[in-house]
C-alpha positions as CSV (number, residue, x, y, z in Angstrom):
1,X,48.0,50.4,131.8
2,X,45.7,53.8,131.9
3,X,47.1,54.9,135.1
4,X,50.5,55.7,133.3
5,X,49.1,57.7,131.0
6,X,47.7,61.4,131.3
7,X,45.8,61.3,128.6
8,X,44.5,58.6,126.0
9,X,43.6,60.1,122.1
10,X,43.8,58.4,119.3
11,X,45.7,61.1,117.3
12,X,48.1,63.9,118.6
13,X,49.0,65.9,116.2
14,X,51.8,68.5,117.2
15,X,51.9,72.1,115.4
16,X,49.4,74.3,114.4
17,X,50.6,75.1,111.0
18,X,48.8,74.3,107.4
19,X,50.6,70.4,108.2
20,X,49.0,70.3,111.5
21,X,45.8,71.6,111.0
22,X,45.1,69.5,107.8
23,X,46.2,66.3,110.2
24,X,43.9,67.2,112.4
25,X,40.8,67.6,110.3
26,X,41.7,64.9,108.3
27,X,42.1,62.6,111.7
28,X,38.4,64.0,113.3
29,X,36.9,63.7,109.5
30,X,37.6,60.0,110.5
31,X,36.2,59.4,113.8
32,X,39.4,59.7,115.7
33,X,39.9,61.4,119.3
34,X,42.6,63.8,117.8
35,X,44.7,66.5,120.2
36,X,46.5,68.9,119.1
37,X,49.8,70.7,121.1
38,X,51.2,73.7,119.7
39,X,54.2,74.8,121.8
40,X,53.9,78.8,121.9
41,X,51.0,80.9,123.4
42,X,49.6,81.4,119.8
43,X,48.5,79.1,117.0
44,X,48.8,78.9,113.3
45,X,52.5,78.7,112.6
46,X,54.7,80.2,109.6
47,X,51.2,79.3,107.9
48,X,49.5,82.5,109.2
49,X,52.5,84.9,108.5
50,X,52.9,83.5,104.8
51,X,51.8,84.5,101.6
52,X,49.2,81.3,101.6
53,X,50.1,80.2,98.2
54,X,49.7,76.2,97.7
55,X,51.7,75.0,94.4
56,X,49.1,72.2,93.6
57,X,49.5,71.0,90.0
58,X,45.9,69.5,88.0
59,X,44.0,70.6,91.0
60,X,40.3,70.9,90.4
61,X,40.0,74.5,90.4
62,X,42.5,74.5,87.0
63,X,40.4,71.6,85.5
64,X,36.9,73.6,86.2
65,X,38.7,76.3,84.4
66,X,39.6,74.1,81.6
67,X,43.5,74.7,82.0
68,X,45.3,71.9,80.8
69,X,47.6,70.0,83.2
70,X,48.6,66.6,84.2
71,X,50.5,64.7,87.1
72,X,52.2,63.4,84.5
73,X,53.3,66.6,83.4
74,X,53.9,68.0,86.9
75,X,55.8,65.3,87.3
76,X,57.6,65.8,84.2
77,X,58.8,69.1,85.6
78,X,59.5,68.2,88.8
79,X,62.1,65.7,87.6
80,X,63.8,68.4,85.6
81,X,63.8,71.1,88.4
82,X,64.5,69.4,91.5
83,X,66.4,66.4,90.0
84,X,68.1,64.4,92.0
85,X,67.8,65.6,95.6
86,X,68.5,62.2,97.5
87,X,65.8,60.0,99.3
88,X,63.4,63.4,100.9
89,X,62.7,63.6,97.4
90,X,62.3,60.1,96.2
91,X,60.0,59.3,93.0
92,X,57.4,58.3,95.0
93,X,57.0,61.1,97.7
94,X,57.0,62.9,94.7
95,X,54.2,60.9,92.8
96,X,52.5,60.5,96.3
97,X,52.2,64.4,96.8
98,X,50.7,64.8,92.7
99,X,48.2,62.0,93.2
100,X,46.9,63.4,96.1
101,X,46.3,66.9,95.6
102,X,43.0,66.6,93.6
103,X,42.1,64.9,96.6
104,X,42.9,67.1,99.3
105,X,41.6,69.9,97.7
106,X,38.2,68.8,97.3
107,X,38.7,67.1,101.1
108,X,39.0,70.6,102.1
109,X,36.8,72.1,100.1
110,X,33.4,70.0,101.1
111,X,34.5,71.4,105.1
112,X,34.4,74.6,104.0
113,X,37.7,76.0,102.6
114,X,36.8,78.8,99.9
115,X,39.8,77.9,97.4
116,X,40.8,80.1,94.8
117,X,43.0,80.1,91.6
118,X,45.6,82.8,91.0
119,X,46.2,82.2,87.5
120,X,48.7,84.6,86.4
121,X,51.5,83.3,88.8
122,X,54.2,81.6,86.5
123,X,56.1,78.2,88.3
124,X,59.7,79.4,88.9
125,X,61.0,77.8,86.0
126,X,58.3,78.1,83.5
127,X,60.4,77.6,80.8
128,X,61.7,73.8,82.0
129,X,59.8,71.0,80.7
130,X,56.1,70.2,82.0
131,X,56.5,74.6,83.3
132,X,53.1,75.8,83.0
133,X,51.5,79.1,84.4
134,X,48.7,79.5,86.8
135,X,49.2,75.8,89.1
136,X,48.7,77.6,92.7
137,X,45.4,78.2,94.9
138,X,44.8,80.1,97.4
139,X,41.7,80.3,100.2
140,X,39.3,83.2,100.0
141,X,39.6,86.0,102.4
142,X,38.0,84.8,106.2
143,X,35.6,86.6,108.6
144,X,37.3,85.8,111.5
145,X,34.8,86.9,113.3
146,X,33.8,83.1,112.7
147,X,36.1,82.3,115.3
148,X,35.3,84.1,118.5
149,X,37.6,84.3,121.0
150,X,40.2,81.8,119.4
151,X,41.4,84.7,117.1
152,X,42.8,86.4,119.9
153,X,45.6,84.1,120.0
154,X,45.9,83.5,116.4
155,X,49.4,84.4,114.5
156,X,47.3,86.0,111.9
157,X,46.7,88.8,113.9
158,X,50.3,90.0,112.7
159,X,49.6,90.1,108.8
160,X,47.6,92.4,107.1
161,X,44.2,92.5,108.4
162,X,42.9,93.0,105.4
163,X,41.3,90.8,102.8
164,X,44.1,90.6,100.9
165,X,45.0,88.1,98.2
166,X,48.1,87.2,95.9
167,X,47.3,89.1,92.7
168,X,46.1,91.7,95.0
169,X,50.2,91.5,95.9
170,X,51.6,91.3,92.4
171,X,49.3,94.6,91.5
172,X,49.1,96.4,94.0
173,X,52.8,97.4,94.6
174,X,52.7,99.1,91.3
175,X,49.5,100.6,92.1
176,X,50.8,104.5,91.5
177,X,52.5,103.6,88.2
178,X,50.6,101.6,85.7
179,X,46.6,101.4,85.2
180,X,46.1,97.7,85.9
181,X,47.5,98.2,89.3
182,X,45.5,101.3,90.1
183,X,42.2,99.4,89.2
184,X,43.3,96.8,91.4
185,X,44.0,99.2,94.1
186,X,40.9,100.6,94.0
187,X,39.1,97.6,93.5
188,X,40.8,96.9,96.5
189,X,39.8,99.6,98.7
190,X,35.9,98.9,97.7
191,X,36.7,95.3,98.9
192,X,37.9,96.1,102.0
193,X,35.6,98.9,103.0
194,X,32.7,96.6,101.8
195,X,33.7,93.8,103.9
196,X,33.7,95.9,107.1
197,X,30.4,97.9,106.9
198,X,29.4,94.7,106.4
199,X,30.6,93.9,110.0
200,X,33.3,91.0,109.1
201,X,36.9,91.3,110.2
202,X,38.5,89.3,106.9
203,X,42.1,88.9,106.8
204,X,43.9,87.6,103.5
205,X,47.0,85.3,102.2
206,X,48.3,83.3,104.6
207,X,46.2,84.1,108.1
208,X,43.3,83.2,105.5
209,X,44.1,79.8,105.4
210,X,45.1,78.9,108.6
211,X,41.9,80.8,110.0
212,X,39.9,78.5,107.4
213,X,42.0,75.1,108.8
214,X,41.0,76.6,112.9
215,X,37.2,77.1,112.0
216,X,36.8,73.2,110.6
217,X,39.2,72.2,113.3
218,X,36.8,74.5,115.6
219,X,34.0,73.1,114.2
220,X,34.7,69.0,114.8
221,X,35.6,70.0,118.6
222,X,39.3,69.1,118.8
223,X,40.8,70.1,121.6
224,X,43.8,72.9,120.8
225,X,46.5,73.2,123.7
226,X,48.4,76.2,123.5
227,X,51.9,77.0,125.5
228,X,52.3,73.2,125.3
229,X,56.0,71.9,124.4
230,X,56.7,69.0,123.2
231,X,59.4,67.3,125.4
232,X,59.9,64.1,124.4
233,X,58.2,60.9,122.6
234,X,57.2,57.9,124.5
235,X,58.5,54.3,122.4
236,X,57.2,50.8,123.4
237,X,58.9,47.7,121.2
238,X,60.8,49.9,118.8
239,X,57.4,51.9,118.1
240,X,56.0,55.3,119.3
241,X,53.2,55.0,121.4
242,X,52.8,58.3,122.7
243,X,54.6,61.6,123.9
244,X,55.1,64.1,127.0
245,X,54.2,67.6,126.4
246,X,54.3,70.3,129.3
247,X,51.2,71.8,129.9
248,X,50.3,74.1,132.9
249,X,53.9,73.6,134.7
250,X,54.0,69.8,134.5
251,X,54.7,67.1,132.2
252,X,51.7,65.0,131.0
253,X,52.2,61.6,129.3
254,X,49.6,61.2,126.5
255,X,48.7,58.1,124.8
256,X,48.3,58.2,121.3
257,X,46.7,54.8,119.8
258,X,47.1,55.1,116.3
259,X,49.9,57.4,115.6
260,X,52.1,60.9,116.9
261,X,52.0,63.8,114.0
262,X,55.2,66.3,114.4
263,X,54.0,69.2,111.8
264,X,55.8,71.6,114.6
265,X,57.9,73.7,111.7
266,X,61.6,73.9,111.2
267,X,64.9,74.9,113.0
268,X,64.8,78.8,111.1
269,X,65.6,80.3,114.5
270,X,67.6,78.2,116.7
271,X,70.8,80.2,116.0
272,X,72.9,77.4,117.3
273,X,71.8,74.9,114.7
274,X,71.8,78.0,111.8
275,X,75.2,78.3,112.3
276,X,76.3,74.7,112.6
277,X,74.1,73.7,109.7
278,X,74.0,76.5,107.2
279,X,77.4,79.1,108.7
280,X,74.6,82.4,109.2
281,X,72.9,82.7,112.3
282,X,69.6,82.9,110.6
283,X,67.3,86.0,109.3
284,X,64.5,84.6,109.2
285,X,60.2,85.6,108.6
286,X,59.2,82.7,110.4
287,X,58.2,82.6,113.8
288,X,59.7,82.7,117.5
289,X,58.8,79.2,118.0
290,X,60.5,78.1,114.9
291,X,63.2,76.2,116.9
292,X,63.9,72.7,115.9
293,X,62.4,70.9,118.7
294,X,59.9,68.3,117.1
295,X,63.1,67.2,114.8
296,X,65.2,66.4,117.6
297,X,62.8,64.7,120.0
298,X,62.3,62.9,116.2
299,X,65.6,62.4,115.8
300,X,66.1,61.2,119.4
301,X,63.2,58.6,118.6
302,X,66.1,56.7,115.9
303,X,64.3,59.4,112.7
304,X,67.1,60.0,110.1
305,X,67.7,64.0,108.5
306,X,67.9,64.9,105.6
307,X,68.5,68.3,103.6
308,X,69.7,70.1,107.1
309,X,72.0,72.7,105.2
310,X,69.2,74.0,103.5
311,X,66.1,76.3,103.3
312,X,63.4,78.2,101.7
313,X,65.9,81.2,101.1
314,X,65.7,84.7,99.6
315,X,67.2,88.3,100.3
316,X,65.7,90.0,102.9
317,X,66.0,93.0,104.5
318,X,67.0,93.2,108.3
319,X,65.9,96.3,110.6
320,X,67.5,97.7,113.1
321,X,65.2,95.2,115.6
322,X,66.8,92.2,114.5
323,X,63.4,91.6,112.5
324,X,63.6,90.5,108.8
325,X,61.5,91.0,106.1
326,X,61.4,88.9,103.0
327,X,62.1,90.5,99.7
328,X,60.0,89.5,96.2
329,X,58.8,92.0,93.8
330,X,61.1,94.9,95.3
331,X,64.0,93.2,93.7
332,X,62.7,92.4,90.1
333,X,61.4,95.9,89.5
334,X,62.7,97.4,87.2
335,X,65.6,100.6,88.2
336,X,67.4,98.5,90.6
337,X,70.2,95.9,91.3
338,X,71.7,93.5,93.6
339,X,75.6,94.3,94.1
340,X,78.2,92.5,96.7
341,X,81.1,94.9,98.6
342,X,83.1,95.0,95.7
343,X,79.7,96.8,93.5
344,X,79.5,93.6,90.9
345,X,76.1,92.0,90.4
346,X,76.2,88.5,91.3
347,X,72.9,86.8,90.2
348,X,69.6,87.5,88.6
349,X,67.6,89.8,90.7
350,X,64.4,88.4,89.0
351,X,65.0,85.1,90.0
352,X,63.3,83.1,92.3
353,X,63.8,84.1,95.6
354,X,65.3,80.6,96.5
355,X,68.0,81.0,93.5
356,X,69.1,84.5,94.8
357,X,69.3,83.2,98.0
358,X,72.0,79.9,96.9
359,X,73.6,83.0,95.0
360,X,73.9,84.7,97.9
361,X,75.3,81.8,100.4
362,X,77.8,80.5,97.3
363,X,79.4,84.5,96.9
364,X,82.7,84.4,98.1
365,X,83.2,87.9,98.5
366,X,82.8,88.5,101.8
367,X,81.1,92.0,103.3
368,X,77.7,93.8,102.8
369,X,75.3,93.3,99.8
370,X,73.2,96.1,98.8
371,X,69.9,96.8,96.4
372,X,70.5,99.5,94.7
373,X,67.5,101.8,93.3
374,X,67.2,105.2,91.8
375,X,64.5,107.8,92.6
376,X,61.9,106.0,90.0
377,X,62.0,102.6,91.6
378,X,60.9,104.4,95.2
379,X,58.0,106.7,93.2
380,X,56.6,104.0,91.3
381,X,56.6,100.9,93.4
382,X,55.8,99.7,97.0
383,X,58.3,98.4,99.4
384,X,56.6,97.6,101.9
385,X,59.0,96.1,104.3
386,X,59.9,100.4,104.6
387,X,56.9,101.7,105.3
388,X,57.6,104.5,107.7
389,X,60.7,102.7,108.4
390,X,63.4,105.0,105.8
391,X,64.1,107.2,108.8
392,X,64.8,105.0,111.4
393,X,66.8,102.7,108.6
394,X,68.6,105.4,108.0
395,X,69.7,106.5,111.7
396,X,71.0,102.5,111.7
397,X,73.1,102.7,108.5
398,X,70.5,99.9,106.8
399,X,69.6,102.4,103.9
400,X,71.7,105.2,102.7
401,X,70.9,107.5,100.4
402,X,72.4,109.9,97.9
403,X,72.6,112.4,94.9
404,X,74.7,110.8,92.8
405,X,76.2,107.1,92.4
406,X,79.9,108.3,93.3
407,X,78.6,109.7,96.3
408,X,76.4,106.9,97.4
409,X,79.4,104.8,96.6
410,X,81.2,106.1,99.2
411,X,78.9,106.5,101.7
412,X,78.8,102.4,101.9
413,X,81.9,101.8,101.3
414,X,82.3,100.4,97.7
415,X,85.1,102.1,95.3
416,X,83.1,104.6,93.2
417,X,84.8,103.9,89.9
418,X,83.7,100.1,90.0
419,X,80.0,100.6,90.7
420,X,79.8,103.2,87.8
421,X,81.2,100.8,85.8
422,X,78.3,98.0,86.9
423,X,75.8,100.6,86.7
424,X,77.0,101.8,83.3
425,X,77.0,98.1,81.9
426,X,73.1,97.6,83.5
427,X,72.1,100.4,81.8
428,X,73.2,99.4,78.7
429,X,71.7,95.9,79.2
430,X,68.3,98.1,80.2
431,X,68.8,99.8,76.6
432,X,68.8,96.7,74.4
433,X,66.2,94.4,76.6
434,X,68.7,91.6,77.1
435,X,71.0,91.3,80.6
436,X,73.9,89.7,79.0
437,X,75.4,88.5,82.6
438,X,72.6,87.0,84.2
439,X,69.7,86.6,82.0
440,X,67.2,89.2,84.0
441,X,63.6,89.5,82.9
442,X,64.1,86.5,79.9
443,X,61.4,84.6,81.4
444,X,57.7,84.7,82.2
445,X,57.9,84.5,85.9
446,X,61.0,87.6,85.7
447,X,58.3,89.5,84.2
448,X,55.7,88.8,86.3
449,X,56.7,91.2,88.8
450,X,58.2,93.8,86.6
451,X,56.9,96.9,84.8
452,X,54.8,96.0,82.0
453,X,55.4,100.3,80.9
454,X,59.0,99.7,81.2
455,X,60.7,98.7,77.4
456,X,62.0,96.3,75.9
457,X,62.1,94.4,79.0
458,X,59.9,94.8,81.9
459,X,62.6,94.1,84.7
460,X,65.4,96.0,83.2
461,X,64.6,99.9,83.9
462,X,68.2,102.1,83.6
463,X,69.5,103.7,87.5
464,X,70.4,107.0,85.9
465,X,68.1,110.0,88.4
466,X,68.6,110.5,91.5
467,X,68.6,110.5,94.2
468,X,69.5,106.8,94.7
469,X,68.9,104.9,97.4
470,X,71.4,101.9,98.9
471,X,68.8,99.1,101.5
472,X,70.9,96.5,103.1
473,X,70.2,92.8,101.8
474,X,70.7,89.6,103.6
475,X,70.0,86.3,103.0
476,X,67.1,85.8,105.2
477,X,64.7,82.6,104.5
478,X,61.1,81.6,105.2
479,X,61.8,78.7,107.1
480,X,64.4,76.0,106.9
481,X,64.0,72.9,104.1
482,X,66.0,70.2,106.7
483,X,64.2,67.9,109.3
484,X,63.1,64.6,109.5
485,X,63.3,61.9,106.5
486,X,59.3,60.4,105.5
487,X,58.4,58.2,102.9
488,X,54.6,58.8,100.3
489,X,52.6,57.8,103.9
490,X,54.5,60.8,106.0
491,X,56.2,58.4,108.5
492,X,59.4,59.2,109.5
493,X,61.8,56.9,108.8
494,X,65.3,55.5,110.3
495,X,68.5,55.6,108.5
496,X,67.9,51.8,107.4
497,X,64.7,53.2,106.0
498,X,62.1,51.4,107.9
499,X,59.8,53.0,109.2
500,X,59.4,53.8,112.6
501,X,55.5,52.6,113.6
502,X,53.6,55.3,115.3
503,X,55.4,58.2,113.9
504,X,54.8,60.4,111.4
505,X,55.7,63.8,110.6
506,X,54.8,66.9,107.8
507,X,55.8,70.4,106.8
508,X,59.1,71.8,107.7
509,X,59.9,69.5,110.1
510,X,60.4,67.4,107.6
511,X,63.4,67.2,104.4
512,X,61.2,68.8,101.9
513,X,59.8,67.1,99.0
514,X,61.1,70.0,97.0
515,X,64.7,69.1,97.4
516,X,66.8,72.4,97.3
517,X,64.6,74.0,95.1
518,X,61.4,76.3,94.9
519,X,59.3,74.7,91.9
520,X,56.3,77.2,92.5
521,X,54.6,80.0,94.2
522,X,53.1,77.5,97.4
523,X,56.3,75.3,97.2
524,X,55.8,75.1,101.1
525,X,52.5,74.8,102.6
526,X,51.1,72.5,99.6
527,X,53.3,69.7,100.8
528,X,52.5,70.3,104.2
529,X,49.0,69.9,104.0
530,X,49.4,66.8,101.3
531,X,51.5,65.2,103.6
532,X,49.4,66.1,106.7
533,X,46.5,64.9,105.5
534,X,48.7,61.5,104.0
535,X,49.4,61.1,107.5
536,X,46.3,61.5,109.1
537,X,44.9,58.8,106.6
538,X,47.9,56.4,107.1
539,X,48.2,57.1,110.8
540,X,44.3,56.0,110.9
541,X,43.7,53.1,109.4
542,X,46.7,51.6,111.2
């Protein structure tokens, strides 16, 4: 009866990520009375904070462009990659997500999203069957000026706010050191002093598209709650019917007609499940409210997990505040390594960030790892996660600098002899182009963010002038790969593997399509908005 209910909708969607947002519009493109609950005071998720890549293989942007590419052969190298990751990955989620991203995109597209190609970016494993370069999009920078007062409390606010996009990335951290990047930078500059005399406010990457996502959401007049919890879902004959969410001090029962959407992120910061699942507490770049909740009110609801000792990992640096910042290009430029507390190299540095990451985790030496640069590594190239932070790194033993490798040796406490020895073999891998240990800078996406100046091979410049710098590395993520268990329609399913009517679920709340891999730049948000919009389809024509 109405009287037990709060609220009646037809959709709720919960999050405000790229999973919910896409549910949502999708939802309201439909007709539907669609809610959306998003749990902290500010909306957009990991989404806004990210680099706002989607990995979506064949979209129409590549086909306008005349780049050839198939689902066949995205399929073909998704097989190879991922391989066999268990049911979050079955053959058709994995079909389901290729089939619809022509769709999506041009969904999104006709409401207003500015897409973009970055064409240079390499898949991870370019070099695996079906590899190709140039599969990931992007959304043009936004005048969030577009969104009034609702920017106040968007999550984009902490990124750059600046129209900022990928290749922008790639070049401009070598912007002092080869010409490309200096015409980028400038170019750059121009861009950005353009856009505000013009009066916008743009901001790039990943507050970009979830900016985009708010205005259409914005736009169709779906109501966003903010500071409003889930707390628990509501079932009626083995189905979910609706959910409770706290709003304004007091718990409000909300009827949801044709389906409850959980796109609420992962578990990256709930420390407690960190350590039970994965044996770190966690150093993570996604956000406070990253905490687990929508996969154990799921879970609570009879939804099965999958994947939960994984995530989207990658060395990162940790300050002294507790807050970590992701590492990418700063460890394949050239003039550095990775070492463990013994001083051995343990991995590719190049790799993809998820591959150093497992390397990391799977290192049984136990103790503090460390990038190691010399002087030409800190002229030439951005770091940008120490930016006016050396100083205060320093004071916190984080970064240590020093004339010479003996004495930075000691200064961290790794036996001098043995880190001249890896430095001395590095150097001679740097001299002949070829890493004989790990295989550094051997493929297309390696050299993608080396030094195109730096021969024979891009990624490999020698540490031989000082002085040379020691950062602290840990292995920090950007969001956890674990959660709840869907099938190709996005509804969560129990351990039988029915499915449980009513409830669906997208994003990092859910076991990733991706299995424990990282096939391509936008690994992460193009699932979640494939699989939010999947849901938002399914959920409506129930």
């Amino acid at each position: 009866m109405t009287d037990q209910w709060d609220n009646l909708v037809d959709v709720l969607v919960v999050g405000s990520g790229a999973a919910g947002l896409t549910a949502a519009i999708a939802a309201a493109d439909r007709g539907m009375d669609v809610l959306m609950v998003e749990s902290t005071p500010r909306w957009g998720g990991t989404t806004s904070v990210s680099g706002g890549g989607l990995w979506m293989p064949a979209n129409p942007l590549m086909i306008r462009a005349g780049a050839r590419d198939s689902a066949e052969e995205a399929l073909r190298y998704m097989n190879d990659v991922i391989g066999d990751a268990g049911p979050a990955s079955s053959h058709e989620r994995r079909a389901a997500f290729l089939q619809t991203v022509p769709e999506v995109v041009t969904f999104l597209g006709r409401r207003g999203v500015r897409w973009r190609r970055f064409p240079d970016y390499p898949d991870y494993y370019p070099d695996r069957p079906g590899g190709k370069v140039g599969r990931s999009i992007e959304v043009a920078a936004f005048d969030t000026k577009l969104l009034g007062d609702w920017y106040a409390t968007s999550r984009a606010k902490d990124s750059i706010p600046l129209p900022l996009m990928t290749d922008d990335v790639w070049l401009l951290a070598r912007a002092w050191s080869t010409p490309g990047g200096f015409v980028r930078g400038a170019r750059f500059v121009f861009r950005s002093l353009g856009a505000f005399a013009g009066g916008k406010r743009p901001v790039g990457i990943g507050g970009a598209l979830a900016c985009s996502l708010m205005h259409i959401v914005r736009t169709q007049q779906t109501p966003v709650w903010l500071s409003a919890p889930l707390v628990d879902l509501i079932l009626e004959d083995d189905g979910v019917v609706g959910a409770v969410v706290e709003k304004d001090g007091r718990q409000r029962r909300i009827r949801a007609r044709h389906g409850v959407i959980l796109a609420a992120g992962g578990f990256a910061n709930n420390t407690e499940w960190r350590l039970r699942h994965h044996g770190v507490p966690g150093y993570s770049s996604a956000p406070e409210g990253d905490l687990g909740t929508a996969i154990e009110v799921g879970a609570r609801a009879g939804g099965a997990l999958e994947l939960m000792d994984d995530a989207w990992w990658g060395a990162s640096l940790v300050g002294p505040d507790g807050t970590a910042r992701f590492l990418v290009s700063e460890r394949s430029f050239p003039f550095s390594i990775i070492v463990d507390a013994n001083g051995e190299r343990f991995t590719n540095e190049s790799a993809s960030y998820i591959d150093v990451g497992h390397a990391m985790l799977s290192h049984d030496v136990t103790g503090p790892m460390w990038m190691i640069t010399d002087v030409r590594h800190r002229r030439r190239y951005l770091n940008s996660a120490l930016i006016g932070q050396a100083r205060k790194w320093s004071r916190a033993g984080l970064l240590v600098e020093a004339p010479t490798m003996e004495s930075l040796a000691a200064k961290i406490g790794i036996d001098p002899a043995r880190l001249r020895a890896t430095v001395g073999r590095f150097n001679g891998f740097a001299r002949t182009g070829v890493d004989e240990d790990f295989d550094r800078g051997r493929t297309v996406y390696d050299n993608y963010y080396g030094d195109p100046r730096v021969k024979p091979n891009p990624n490999l410049g020698p540490l031989e002038k000082g002085p040379f710098r020691a950062v602290r590395v840990y292995p920090g993520d950007l969001g956890t790969k674990g959660g709840l268990l869907t099938d190709e329609h996005a509804r969560v399913l129990r351990e039988n593997g029915s499915a449980i009517p009513g409830l669906y679920a997208a994003g990092n709340t859910t076991a990733s399509v991706m299995g424990r891999t990282y096939p391509g730049p936008g690994s992460t948000i193009a699932p979640a908005v494939v699989f939010g919009y999947r849901a938002a389809r399914h959920a409506t024509s129930r």
